[in-house]
C-alpha positions as CSV (number, residue, x, y, z in Angstrom):
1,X,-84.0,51.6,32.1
2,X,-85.0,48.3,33.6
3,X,-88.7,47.0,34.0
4,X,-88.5,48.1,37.9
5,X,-87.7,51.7,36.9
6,X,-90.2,51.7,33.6
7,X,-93.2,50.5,36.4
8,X,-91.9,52.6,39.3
9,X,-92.0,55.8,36.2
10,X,-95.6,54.6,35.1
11,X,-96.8,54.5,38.9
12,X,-95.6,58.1,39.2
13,X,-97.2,58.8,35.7
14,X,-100.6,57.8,37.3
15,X,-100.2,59.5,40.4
16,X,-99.3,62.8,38.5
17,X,-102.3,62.4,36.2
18,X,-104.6,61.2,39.5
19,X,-103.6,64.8,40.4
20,X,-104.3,66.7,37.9
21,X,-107.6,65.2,37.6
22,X,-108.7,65.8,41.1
23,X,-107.3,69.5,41.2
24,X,-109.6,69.9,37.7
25,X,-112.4,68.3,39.4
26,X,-112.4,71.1,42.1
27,X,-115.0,74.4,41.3
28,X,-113.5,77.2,40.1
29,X,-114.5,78.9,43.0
30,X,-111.9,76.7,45.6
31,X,-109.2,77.3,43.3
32,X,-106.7,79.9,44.3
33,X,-107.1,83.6,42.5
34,X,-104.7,85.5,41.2
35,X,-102.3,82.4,39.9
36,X,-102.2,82.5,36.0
37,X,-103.2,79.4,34.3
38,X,-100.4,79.0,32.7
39,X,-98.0,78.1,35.9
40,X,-100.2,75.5,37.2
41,X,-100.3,73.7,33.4
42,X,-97.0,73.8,32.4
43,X,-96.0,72.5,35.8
44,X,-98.2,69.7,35.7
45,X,-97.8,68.8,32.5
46,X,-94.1,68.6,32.8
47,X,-94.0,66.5,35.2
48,X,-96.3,64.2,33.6
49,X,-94.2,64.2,30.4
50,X,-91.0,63.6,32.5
51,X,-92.3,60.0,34.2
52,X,-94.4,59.3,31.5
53,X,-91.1,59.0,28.9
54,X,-89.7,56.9,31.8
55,X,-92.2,53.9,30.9
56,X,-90.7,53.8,27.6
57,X,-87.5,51.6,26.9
58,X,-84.5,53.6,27.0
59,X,-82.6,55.1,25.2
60,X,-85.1,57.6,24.2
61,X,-85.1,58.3,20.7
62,X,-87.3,60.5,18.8
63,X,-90.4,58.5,17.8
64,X,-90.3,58.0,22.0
65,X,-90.4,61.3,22.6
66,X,-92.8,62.2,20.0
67,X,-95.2,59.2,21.2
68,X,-94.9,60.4,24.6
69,X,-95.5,64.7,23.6
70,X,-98.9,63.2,21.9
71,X,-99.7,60.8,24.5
72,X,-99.2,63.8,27.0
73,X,-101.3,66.1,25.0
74,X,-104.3,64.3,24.5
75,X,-104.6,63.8,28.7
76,X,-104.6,67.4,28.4
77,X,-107.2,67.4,26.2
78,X,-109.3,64.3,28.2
79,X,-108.7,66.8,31.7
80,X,-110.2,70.0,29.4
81,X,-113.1,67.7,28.4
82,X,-113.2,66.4,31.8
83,X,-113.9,69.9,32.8
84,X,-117.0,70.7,31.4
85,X,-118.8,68.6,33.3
86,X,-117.0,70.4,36.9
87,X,-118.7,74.1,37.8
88,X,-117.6,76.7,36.8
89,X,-114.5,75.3,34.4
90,X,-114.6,75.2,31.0
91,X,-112.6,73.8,28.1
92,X,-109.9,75.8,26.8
93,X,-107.9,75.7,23.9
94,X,-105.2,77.8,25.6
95,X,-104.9,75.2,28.4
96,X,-104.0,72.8,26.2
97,X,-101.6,74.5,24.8
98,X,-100.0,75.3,28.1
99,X,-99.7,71.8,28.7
100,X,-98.2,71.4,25.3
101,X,-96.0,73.8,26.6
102,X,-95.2,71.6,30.1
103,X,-95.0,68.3,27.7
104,X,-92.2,69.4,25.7
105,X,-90.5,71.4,28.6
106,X,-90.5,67.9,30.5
107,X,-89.4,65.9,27.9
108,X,-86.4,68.3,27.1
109,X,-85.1,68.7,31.0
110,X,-85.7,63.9,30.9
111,X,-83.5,64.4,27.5
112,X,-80.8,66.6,29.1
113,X,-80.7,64.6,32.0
114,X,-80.4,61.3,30.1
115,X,-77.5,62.6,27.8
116,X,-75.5,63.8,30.7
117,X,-75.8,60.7,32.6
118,X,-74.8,58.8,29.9
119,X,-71.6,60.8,28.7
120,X,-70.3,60.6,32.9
């Protein structure tokens, strides 16, 4: 990918982490009921994972991906710290794990994309 993509992909890494920190600043109490944790994380986190390989120089190889899973997982754990300090959140081992989840699903659907462009 060529440096205009790689800083247009970190941009869009920022924004998507910009998010996620605002919507885990809110109070529990303004956050919807009745969505499970788990679809909000994964979601997020995905898409996080997805741009933030994109900063990388292509082709992706593994020590890429792996670099960008960790990176990925320890802004999940920054937002869960991040948390404590916003009412009525707390940290959570689980969420992290969600977004563990949502960093490797986002990596796998930027490595499926990436082969198939390459093979047409």
């Amino acid at each position: 990918m060529k440096l205009e993509g790689r800083a247009q992909a970190g941009v869009l890494s920022l924004l998507t982490y910009a998010g996620i920190f605002f919507l885990s600043s809110l109070p529990q109490s303004s956050l919807p009921s009745g969505v499970p944790d788990v679809i909000p994380h994964v979601g997020e986190y995905a898409l996080l994972a997805f741009f933030l390989v994109q900063v990388f120089p292509a082709p992706p190889r593994r020590h890429t991906l792996a670099t960008t899973f960790l990176l990925t997982l320890l802004l999940g754990l920054l937002d869960e710290v991040h948390q404590l300090a916003t009412p009525g959140r707390v940290f959570s081992l689980l969420d992290v794990l969600y977004d563990a989840a949502g960093a490797g699903l986002g990596l796998a659907a930027y490595w499926l994309i990436s082969r198939r462009s390459q093979v047409e």
